[in-house]
C-alpha positions as CSV (number, residue, x, y, z in Angstrom):
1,X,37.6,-34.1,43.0
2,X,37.3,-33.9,38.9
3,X,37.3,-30.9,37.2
4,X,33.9,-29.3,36.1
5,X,32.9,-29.8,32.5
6,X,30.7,-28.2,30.7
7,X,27.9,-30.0,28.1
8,X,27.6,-27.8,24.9
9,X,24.9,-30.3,23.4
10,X,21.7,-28.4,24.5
11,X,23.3,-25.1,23.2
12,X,23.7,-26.8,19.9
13,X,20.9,-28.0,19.7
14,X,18.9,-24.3,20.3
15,X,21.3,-23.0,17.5
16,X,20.3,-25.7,15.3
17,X,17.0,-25.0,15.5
18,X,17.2,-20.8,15.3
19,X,18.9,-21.7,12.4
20,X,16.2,-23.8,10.9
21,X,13.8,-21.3,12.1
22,X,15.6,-18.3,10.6
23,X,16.7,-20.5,6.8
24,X,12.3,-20.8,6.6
25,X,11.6,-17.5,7.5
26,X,14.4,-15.4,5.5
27,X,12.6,-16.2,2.1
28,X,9.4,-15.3,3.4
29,X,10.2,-11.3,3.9
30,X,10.0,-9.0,1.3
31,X,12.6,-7.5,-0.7
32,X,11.1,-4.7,-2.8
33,X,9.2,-2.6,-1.0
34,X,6.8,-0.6,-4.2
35,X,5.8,2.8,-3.6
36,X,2.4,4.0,-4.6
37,X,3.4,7.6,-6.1
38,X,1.0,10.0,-6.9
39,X,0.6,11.5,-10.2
40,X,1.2,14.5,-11.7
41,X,-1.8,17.1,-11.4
42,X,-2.5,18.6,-14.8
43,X,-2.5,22.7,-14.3
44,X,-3.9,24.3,-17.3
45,X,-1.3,27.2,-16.6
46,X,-2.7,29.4,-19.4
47,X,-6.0,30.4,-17.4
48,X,-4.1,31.5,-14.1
49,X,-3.9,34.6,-13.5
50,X,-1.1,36.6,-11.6
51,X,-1.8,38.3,-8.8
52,X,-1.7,42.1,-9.2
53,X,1.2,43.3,-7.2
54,X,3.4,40.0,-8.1
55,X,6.2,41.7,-10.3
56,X,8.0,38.7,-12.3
57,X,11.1,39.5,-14.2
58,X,11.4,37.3,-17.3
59,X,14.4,37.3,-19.5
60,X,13.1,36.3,-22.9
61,X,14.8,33.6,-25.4
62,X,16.4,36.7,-27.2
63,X,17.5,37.8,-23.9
64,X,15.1,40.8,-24.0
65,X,13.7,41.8,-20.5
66,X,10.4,41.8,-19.4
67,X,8.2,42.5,-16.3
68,X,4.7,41.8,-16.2
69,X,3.1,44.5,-19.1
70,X,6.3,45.8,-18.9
71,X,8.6,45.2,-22.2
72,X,12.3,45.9,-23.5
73,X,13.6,46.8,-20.4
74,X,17.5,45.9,-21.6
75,X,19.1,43.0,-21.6
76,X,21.1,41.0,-19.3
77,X,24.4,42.7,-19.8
78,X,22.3,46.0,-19.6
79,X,19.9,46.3,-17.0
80,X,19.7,50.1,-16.3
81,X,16.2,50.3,-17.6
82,X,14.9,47.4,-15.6
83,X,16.2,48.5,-12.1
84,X,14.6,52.2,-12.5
85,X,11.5,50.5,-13.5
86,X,11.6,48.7,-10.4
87,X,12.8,51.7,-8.3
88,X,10.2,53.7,-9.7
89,X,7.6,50.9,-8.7
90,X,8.7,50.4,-5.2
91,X,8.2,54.5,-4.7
92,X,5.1,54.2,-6.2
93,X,3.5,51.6,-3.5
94,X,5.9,53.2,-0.6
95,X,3.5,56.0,-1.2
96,X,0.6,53.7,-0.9
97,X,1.5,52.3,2.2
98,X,2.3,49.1,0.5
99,X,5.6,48.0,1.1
100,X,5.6,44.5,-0.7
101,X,9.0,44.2,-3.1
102,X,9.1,40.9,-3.2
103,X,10.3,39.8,-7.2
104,X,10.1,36.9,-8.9
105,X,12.4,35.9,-11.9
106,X,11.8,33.7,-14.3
107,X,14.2,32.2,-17.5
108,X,14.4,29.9,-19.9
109,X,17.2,26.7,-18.7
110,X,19.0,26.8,-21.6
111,X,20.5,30.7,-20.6
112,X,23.7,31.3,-19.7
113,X,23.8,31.2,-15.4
114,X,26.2,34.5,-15.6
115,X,23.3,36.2,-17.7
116,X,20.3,35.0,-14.7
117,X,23.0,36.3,-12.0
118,X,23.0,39.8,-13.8
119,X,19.3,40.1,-13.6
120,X,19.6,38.8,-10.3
121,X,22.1,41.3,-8.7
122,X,20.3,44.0,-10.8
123,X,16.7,43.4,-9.2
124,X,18.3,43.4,-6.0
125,X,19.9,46.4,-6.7
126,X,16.6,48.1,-7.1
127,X,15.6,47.1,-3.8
128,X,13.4,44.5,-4.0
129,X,13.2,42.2,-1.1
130,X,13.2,38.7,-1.1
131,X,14.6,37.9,-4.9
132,X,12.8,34.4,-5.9
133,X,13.4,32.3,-8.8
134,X,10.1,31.4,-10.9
135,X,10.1,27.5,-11.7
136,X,8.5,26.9,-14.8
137,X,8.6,24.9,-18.1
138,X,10.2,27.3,-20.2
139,X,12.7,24.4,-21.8
């Protein structure tokens, strides 16, 4: 009896022509895929109007605080005048069942961050609740 032997010439021949088949089709598929972004929408930001019970803390360029009508409430490194203001708000619209204390701050990007954290931890002092930062183009 002889041993068994196996014929590789039809599987050579399959792999010769899966590789012909994938060398024609490789350069066919695309490479950059081009997203269709959307463009900016152009706000005319000067016409909006705040709502009436937002309350946005702004530290100024001369790191003067600000809240809405509200102006030199301290500075950063001095706060006191900003978080009565704000307690005395939040009494104010306790006593008309309105318990919204949600603030919003706003600064310029070139500030110092340990400046904007003072603000921050002075707002939330007061007892507002959530603290949100304002994203704007201040540059």
């Amino acid at each position: 009896m002889s041993p068994p032997k196996i014929n590789v010439t039809p599987l050579i021949d399959v792999l010769l022509v899966l590789l012909i088949i994938f060398m024609v089709v490789a350069p066919l598929k695309p490479s950059v895929f081009t997203a269709k972004l959307p463009s900016e929408p152009v706000i005319d930001q000067k016409d909006m109007k705040a709502h009436p019970d937002a309350l946005v803390v702004s530290i100024d360029r001369d790191l003067s605080l600000s809240m809405n009508e509200f102006r030199g409430l301290g500075t950063p490194d001095d706060p006191t005048a900003l978080t009565e203001k704000l307690k005395w708000l939040f009494r104010e619209r306790d006593q008309r069942s309105n318990d919204k204390k949600v603030v919003f701050l706003r600064a310029p990007r070139n500030i110092a961050y340990g400046s904007v954290v003072k603000v921050i931890d002075a707002v939330k002092l007061s007892g507002a609740e959530p603290m949100a930062l304002q994203i704007d183009r201040l540059d």
